[in-house]
mmCIF entry with sequence, helices, sheets and N, C-alpha, C, O atoms, coordinates in Angstrom:
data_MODEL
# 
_entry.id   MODEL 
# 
_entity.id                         1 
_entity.type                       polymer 
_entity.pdbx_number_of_molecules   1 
# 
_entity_poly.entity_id                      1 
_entity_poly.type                           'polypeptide(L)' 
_entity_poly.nstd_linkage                   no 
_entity_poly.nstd_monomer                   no 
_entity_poly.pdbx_seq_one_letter_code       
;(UNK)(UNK)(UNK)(UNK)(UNK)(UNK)(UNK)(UNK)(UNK)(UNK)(UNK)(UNK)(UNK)(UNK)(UNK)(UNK)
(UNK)(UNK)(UNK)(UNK)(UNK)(UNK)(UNK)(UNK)(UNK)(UNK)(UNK)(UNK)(UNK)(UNK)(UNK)(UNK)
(UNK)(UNK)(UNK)(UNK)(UNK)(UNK)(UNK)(UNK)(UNK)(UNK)(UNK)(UNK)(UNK)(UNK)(UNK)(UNK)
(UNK)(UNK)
;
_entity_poly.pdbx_seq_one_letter_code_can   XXXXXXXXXXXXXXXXXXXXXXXXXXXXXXXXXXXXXXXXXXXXXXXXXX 
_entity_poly.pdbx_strand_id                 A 
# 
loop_
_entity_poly_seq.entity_id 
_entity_poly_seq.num 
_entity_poly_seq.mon_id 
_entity_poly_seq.hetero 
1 1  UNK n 
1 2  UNK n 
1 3  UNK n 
1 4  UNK n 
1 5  UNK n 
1 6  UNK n 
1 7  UNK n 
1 8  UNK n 
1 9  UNK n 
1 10 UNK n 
1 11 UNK n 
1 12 UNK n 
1 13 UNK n 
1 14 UNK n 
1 15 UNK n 
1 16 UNK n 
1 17 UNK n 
1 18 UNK n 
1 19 UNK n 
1 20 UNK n 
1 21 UNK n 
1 22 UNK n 
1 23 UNK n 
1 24 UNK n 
1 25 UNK n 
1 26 UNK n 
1 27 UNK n 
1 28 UNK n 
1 29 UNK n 
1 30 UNK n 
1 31 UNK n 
1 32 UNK n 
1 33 UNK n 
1 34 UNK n 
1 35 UNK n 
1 36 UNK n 
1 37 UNK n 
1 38 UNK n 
1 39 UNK n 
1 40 UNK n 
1 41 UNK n 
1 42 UNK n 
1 43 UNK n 
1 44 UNK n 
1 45 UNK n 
1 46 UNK n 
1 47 UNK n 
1 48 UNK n 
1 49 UNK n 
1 50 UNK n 
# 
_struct_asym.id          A 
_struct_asym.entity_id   1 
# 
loop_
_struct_conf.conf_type_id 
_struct_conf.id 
_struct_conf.pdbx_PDB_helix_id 
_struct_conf.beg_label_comp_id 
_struct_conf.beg_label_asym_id 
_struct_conf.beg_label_seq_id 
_struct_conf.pdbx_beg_PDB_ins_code 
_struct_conf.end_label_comp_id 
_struct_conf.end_label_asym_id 
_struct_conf.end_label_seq_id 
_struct_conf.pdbx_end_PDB_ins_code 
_struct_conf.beg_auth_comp_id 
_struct_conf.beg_auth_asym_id 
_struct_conf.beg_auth_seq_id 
_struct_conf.end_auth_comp_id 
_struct_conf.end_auth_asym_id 
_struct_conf.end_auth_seq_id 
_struct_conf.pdbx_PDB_helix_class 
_struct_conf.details 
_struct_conf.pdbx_PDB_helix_length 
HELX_P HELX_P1 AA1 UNK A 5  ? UNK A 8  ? UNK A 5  UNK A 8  1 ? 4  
HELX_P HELX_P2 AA2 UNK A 20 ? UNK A 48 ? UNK A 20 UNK A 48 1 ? 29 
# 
_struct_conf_type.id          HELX_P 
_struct_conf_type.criteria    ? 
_struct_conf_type.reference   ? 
# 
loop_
_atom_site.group_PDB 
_atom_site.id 
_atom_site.type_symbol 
_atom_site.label_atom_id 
_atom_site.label_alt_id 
_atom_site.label_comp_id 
_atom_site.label_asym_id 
_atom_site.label_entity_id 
_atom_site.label_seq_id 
_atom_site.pdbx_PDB_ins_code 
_atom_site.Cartn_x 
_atom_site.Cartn_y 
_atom_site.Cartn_z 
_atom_site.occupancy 
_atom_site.B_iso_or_equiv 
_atom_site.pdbx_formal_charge 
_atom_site.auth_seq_id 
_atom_site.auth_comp_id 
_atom_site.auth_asym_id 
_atom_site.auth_atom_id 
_atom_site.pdbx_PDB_model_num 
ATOM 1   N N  . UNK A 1 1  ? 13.198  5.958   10.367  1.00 0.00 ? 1  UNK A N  1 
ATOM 2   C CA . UNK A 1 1  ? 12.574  7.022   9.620   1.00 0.00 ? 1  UNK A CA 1 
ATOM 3   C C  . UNK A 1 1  ? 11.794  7.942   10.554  1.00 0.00 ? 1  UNK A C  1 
ATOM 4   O O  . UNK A 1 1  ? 11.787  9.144   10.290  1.00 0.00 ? 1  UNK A O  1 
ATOM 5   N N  . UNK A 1 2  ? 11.174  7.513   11.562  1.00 0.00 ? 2  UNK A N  1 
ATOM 6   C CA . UNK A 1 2  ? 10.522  8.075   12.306  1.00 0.00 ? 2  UNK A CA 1 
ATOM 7   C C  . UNK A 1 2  ? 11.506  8.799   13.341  1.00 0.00 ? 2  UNK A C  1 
ATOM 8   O O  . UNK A 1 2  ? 11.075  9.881   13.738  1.00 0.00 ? 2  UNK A O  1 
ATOM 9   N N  . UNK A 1 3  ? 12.534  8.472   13.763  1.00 0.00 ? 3  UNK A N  1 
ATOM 10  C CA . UNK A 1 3  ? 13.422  9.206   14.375  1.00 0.00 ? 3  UNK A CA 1 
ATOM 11  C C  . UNK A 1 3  ? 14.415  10.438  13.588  1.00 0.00 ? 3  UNK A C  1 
ATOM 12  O O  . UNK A 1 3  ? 15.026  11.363  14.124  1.00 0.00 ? 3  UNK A O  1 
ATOM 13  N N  . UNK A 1 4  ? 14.345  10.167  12.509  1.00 0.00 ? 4  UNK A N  1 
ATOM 14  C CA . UNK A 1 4  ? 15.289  11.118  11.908  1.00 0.00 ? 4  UNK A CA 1 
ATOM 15  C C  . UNK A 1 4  ? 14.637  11.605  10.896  1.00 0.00 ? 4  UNK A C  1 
ATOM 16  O O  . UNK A 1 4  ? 14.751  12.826  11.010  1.00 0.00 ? 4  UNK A O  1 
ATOM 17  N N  . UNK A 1 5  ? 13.856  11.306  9.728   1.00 0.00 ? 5  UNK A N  1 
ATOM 18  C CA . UNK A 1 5  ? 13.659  11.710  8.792   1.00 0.00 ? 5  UNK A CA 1 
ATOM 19  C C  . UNK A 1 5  ? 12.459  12.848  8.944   1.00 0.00 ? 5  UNK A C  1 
ATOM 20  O O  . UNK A 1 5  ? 12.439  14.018  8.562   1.00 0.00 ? 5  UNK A O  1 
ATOM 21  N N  . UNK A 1 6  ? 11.279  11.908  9.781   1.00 0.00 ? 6  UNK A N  1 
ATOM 22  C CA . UNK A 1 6  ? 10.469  12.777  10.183  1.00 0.00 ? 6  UNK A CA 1 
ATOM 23  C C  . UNK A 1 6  ? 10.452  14.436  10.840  1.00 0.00 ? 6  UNK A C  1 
ATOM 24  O O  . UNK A 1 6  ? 9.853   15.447  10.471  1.00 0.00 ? 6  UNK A O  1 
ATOM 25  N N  . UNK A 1 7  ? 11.371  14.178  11.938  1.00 0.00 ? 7  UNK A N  1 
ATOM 26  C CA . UNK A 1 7  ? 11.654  14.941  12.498  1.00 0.00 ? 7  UNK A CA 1 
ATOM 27  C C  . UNK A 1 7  ? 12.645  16.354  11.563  1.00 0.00 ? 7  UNK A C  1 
ATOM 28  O O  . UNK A 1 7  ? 12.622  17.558  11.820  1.00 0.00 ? 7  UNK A O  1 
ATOM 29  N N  . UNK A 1 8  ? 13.235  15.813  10.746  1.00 0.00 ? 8  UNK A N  1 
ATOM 30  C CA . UNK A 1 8  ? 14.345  16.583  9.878   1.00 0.00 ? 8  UNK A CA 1 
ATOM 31  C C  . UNK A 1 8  ? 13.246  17.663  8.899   1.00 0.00 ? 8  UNK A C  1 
ATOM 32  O O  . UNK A 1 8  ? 13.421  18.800  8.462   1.00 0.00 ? 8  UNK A O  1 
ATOM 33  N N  . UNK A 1 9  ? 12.073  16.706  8.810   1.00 0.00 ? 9  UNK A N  1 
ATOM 34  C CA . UNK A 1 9  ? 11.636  17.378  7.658   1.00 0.00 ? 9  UNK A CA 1 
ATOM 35  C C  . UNK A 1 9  ? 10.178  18.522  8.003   1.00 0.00 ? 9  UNK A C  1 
ATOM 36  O O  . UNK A 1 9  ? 9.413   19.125  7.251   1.00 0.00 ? 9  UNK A O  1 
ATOM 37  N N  . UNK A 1 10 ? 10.297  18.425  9.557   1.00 0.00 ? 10 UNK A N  1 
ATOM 38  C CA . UNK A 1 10 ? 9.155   19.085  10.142  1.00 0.00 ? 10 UNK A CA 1 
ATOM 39  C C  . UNK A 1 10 ? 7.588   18.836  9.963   1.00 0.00 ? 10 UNK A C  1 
ATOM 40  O O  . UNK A 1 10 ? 6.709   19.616  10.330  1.00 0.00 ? 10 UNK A O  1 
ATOM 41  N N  . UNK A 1 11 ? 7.401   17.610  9.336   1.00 0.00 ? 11 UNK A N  1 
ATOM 42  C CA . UNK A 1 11 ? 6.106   17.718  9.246   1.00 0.00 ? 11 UNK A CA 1 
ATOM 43  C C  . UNK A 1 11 ? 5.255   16.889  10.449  1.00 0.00 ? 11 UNK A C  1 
ATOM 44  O O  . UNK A 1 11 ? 5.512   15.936  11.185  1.00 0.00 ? 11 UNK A O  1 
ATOM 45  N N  . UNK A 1 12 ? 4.026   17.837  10.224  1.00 0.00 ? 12 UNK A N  1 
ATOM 46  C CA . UNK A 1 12 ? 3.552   17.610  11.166  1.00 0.00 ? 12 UNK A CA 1 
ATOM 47  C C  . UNK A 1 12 ? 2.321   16.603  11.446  1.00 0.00 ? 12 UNK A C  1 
ATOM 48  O O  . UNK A 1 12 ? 1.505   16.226  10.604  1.00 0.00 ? 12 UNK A O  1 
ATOM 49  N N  . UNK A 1 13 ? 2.369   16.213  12.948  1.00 0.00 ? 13 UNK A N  1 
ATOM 50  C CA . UNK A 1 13 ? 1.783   14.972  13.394  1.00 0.00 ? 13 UNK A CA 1 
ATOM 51  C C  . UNK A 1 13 ? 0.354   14.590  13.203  1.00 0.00 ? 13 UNK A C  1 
ATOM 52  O O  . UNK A 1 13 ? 0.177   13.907  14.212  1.00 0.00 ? 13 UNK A O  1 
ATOM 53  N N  . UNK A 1 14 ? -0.579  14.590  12.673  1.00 0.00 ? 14 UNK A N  1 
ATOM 54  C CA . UNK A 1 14 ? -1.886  14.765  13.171  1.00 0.00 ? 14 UNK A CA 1 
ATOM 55  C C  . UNK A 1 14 ? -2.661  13.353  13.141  1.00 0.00 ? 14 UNK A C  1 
ATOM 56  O O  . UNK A 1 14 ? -2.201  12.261  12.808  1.00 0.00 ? 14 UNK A O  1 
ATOM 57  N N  . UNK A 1 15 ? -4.113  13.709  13.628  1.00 0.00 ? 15 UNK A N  1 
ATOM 58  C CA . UNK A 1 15 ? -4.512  12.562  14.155  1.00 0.00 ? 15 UNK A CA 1 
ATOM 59  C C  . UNK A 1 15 ? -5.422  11.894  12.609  1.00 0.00 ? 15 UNK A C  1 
ATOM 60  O O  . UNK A 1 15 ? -5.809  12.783  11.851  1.00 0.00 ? 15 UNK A O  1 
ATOM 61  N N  . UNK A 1 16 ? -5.742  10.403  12.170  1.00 0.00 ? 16 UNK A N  1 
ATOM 62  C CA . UNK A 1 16 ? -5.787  9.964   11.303  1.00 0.00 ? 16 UNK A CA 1 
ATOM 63  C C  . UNK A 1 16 ? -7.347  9.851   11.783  1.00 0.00 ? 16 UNK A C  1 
ATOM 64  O O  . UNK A 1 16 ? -7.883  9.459   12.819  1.00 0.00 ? 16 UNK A O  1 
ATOM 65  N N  . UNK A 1 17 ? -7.726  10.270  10.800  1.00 0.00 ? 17 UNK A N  1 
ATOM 66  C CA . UNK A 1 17 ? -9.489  10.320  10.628  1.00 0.00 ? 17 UNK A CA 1 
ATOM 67  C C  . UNK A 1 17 ? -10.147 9.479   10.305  1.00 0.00 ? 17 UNK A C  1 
ATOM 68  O O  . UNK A 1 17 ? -10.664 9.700   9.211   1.00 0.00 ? 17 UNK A O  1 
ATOM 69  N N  . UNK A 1 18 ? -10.399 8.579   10.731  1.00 0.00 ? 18 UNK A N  1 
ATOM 70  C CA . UNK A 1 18 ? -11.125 7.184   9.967   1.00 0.00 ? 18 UNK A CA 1 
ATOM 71  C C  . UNK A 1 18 ? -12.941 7.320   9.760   1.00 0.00 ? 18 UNK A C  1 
ATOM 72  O O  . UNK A 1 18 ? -13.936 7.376   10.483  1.00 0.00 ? 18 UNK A O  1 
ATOM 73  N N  . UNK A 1 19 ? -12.612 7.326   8.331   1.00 0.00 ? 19 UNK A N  1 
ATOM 74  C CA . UNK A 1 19 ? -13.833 7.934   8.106   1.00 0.00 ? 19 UNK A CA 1 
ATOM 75  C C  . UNK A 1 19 ? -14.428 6.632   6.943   1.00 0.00 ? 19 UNK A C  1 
ATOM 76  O O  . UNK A 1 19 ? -13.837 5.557   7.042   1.00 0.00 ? 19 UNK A O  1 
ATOM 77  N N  . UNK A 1 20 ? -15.332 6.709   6.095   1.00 0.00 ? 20 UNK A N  1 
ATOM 78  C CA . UNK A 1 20 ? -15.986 5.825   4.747   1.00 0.00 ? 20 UNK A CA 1 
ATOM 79  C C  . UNK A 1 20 ? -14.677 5.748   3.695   1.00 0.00 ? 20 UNK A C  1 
ATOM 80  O O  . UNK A 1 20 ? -13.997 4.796   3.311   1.00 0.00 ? 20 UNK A O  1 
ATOM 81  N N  . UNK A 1 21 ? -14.634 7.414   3.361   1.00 0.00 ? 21 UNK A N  1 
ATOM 82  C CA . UNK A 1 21 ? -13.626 7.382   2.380   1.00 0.00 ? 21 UNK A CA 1 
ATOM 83  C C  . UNK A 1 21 ? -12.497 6.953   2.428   1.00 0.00 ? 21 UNK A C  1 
ATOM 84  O O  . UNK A 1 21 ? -11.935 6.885   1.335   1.00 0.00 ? 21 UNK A O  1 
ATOM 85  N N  . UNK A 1 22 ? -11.714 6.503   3.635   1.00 0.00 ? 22 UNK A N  1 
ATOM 86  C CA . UNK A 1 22 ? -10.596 6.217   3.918   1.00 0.00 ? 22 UNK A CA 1 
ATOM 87  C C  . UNK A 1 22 ? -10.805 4.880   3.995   1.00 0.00 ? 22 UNK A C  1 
ATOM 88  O O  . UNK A 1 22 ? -9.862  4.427   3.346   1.00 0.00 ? 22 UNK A O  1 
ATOM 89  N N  . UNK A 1 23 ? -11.664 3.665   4.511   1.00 0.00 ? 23 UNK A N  1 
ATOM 90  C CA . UNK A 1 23 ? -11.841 2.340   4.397   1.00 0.00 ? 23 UNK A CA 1 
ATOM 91  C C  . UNK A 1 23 ? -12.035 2.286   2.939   1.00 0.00 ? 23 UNK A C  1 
ATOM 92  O O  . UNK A 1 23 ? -11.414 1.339   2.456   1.00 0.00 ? 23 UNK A O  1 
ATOM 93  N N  . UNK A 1 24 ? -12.775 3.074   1.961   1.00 0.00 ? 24 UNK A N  1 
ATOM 94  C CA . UNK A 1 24 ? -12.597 2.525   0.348   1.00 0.00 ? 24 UNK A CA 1 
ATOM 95  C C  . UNK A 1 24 ? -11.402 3.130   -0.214  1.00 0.00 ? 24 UNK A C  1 
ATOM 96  O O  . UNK A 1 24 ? -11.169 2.846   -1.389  1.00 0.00 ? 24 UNK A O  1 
ATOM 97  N N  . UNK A 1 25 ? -10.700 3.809   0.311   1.00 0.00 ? 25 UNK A N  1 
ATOM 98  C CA . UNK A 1 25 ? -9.273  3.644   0.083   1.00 0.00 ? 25 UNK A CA 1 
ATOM 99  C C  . UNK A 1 25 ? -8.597  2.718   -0.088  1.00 0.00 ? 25 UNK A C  1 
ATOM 100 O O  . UNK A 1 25 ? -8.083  2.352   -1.145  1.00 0.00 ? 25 UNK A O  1 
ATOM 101 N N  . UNK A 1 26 ? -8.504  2.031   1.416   1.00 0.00 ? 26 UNK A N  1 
ATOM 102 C CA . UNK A 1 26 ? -7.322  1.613   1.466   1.00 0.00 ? 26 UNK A CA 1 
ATOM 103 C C  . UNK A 1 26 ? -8.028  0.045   0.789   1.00 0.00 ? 26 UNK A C  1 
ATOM 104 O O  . UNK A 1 26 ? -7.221  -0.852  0.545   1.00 0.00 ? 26 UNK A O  1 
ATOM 105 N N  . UNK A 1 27 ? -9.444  -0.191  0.531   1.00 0.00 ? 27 UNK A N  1 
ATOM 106 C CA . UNK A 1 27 ? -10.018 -1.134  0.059   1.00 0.00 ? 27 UNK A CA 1 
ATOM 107 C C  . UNK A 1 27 ? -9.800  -1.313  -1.863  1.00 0.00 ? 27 UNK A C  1 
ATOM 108 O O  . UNK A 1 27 ? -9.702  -2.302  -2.590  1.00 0.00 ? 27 UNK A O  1 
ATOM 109 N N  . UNK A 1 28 ? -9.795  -0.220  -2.058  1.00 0.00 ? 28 UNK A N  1 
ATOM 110 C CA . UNK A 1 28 ? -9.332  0.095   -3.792  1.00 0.00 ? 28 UNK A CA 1 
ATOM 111 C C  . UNK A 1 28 ? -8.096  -0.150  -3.816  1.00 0.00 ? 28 UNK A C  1 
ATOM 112 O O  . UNK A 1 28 ? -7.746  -0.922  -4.709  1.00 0.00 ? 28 UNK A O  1 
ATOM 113 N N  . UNK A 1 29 ? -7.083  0.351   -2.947  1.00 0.00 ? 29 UNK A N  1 
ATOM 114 C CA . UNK A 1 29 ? -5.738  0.240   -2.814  1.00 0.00 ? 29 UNK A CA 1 
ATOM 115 C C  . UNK A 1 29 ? -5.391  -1.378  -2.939  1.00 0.00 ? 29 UNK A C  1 
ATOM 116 O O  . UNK A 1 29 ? -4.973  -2.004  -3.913  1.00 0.00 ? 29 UNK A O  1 
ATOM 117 N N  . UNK A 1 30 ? -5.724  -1.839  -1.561  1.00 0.00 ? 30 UNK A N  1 
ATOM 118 C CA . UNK A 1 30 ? -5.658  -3.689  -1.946  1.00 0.00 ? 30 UNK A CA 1 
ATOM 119 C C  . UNK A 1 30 ? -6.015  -4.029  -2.972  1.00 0.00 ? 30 UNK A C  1 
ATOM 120 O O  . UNK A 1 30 ? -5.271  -4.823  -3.550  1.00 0.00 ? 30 UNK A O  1 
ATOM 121 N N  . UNK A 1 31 ? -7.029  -3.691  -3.530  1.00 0.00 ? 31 UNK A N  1 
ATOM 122 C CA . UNK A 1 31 ? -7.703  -4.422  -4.413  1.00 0.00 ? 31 UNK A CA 1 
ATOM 123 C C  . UNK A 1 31 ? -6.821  -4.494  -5.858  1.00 0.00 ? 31 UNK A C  1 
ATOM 124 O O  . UNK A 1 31 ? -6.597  -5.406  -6.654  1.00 0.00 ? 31 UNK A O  1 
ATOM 125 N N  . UNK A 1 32 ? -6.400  -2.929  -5.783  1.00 0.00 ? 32 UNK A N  1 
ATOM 126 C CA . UNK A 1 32 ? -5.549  -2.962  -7.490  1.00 0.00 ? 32 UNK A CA 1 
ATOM 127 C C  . UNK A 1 32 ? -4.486  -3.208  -7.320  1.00 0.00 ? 32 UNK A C  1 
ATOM 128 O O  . UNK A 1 32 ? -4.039  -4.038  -8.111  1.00 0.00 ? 32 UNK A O  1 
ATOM 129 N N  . UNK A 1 33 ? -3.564  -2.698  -6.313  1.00 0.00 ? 33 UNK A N  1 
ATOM 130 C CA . UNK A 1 33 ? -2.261  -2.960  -6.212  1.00 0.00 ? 33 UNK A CA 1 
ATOM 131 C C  . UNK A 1 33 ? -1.955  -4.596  -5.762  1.00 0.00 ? 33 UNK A C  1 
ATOM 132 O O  . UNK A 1 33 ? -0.902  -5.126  -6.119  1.00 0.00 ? 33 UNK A O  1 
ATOM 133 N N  . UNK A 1 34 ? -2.917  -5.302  -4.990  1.00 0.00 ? 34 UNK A N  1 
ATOM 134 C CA . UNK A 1 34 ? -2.783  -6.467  -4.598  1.00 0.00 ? 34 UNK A CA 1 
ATOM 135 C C  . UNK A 1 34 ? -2.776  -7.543  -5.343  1.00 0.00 ? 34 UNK A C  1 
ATOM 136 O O  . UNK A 1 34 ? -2.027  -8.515  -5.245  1.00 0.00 ? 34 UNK A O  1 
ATOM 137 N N  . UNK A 1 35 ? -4.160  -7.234  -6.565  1.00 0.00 ? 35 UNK A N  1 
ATOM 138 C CA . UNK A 1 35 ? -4.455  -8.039  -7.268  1.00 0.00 ? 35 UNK A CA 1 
ATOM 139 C C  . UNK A 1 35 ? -3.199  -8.231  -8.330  1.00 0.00 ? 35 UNK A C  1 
ATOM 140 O O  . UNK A 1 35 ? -2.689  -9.241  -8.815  1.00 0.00 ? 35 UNK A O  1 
ATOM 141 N N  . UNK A 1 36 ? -2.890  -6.636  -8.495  1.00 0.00 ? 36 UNK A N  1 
ATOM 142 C CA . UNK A 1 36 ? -2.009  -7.489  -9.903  1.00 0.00 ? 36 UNK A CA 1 
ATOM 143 C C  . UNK A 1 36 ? -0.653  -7.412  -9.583  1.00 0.00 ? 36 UNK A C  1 
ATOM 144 O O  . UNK A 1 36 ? 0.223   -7.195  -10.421 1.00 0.00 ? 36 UNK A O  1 
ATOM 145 N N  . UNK A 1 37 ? -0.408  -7.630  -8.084  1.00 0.00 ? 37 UNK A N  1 
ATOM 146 C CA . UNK A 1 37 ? 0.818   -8.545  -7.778  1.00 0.00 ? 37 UNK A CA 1 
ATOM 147 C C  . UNK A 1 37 ? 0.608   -9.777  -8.348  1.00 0.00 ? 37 UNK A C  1 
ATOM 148 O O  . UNK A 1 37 ? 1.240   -10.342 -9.240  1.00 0.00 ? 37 UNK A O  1 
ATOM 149 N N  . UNK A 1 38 ? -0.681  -10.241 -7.515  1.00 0.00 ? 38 UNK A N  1 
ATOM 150 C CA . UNK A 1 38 ? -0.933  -11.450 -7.532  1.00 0.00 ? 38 UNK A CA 1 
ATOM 151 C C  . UNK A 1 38 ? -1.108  -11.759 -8.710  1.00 0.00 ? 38 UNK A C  1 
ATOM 152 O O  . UNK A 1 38 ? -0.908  -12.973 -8.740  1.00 0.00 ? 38 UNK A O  1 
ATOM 153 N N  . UNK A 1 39 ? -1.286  -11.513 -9.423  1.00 0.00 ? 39 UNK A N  1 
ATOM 154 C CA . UNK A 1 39 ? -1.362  -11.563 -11.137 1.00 0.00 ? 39 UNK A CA 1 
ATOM 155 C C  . UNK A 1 39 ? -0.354  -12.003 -11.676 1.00 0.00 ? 39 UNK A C  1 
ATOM 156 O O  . UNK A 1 39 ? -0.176  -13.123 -12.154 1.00 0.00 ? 39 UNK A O  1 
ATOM 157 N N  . UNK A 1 40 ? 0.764   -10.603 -11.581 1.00 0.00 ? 40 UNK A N  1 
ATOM 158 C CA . UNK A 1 40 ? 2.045   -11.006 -12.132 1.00 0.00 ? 40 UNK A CA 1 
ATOM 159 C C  . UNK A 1 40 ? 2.557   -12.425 -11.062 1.00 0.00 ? 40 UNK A C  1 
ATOM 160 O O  . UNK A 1 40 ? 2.786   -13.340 -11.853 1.00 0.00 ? 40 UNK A O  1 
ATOM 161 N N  . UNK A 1 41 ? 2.674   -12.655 -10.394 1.00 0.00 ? 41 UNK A N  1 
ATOM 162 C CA . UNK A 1 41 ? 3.296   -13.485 -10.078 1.00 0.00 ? 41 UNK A CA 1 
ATOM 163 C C  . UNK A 1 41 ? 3.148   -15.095 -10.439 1.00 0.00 ? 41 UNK A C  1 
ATOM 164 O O  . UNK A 1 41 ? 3.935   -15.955 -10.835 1.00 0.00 ? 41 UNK A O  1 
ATOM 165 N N  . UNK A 1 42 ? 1.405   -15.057 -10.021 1.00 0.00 ? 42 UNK A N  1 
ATOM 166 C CA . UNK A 1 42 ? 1.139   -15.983 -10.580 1.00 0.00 ? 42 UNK A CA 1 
ATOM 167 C C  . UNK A 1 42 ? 1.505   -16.280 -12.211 1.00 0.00 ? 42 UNK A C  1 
ATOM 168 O O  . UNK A 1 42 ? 1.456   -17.466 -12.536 1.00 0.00 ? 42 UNK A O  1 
ATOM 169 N N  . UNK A 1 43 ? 1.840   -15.378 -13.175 1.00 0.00 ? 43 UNK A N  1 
ATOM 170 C CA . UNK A 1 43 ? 2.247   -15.903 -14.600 1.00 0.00 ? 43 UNK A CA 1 
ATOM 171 C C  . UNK A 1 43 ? 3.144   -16.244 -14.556 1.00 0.00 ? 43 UNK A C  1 
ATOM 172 O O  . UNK A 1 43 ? 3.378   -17.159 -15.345 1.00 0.00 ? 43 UNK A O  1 
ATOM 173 N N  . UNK A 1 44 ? 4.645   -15.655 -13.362 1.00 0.00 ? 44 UNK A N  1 
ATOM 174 C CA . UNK A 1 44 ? 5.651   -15.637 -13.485 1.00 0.00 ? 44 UNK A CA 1 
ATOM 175 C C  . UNK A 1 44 ? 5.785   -17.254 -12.957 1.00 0.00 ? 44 UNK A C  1 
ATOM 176 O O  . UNK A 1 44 ? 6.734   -18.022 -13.114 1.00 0.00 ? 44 UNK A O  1 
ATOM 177 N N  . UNK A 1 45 ? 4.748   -17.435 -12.412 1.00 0.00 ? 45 UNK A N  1 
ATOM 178 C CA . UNK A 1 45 ? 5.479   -19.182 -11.853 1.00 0.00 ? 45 UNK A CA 1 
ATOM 179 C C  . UNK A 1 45 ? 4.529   -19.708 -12.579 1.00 0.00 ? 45 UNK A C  1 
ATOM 180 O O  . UNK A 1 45 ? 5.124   -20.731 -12.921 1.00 0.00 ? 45 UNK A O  1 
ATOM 181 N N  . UNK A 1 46 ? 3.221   -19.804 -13.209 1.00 0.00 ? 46 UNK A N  1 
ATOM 182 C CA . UNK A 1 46 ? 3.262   -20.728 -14.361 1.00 0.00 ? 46 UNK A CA 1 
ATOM 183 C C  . UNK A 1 46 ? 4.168   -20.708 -15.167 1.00 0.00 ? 46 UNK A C  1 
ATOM 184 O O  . UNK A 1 46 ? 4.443   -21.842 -15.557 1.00 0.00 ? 46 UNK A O  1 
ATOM 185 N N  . UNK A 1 47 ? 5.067   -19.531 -15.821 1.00 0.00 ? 47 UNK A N  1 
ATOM 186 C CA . UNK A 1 47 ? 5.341   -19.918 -17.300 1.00 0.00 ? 47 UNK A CA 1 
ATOM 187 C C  . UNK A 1 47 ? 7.027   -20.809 -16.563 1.00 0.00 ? 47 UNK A C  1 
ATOM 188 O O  . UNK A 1 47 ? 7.741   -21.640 -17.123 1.00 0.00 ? 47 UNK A O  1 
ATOM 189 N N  . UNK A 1 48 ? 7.145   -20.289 -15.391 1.00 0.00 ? 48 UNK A N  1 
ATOM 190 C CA . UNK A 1 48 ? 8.615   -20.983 -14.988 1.00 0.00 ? 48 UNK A CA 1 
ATOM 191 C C  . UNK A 1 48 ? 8.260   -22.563 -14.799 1.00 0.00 ? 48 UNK A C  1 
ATOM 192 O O  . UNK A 1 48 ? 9.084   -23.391 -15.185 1.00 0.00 ? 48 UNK A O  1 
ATOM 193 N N  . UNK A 1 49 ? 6.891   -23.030 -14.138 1.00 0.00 ? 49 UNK A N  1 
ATOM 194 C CA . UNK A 1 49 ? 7.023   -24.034 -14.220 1.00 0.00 ? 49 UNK A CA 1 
ATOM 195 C C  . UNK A 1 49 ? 7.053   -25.359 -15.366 1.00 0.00 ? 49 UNK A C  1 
ATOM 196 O O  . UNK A 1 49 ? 7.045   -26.570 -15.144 1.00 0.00 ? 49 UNK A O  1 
ATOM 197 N N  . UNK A 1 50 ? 7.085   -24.727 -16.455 1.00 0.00 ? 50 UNK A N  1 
ATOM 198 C CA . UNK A 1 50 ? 6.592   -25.225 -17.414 1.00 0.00 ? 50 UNK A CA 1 
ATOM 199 C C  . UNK A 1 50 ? 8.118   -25.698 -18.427 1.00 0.00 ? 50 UNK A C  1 
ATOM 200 O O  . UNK A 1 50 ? 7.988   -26.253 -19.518 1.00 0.00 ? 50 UNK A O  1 
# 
């Protein structure tokens, strides 16, 4: 992707700002998207084990 797609689509490179807002990003991000993996999954193998 980085060899072809990127390049195809011109956008451009810049440098990643690590700032507050970006650690409670990617901290909200885990948190919701992670959790309710872990959620679903976990129901999905209780109710299978059963």
């Amino acid at each position: 992707m980085n060899y072809v797609v990127v390049p195809l689509s011109l956008a451009a490179r810049g440098a990643i700002v690590w700032n507050t807002n970006t650690f409670l990003n990617i901290g909200a991000h885990l948190f919701c998207v992670g959790f309710s993996i872990v959620y679903r999954t976990h129901q999905a193998y209780k109710t299978q084990l059963r």
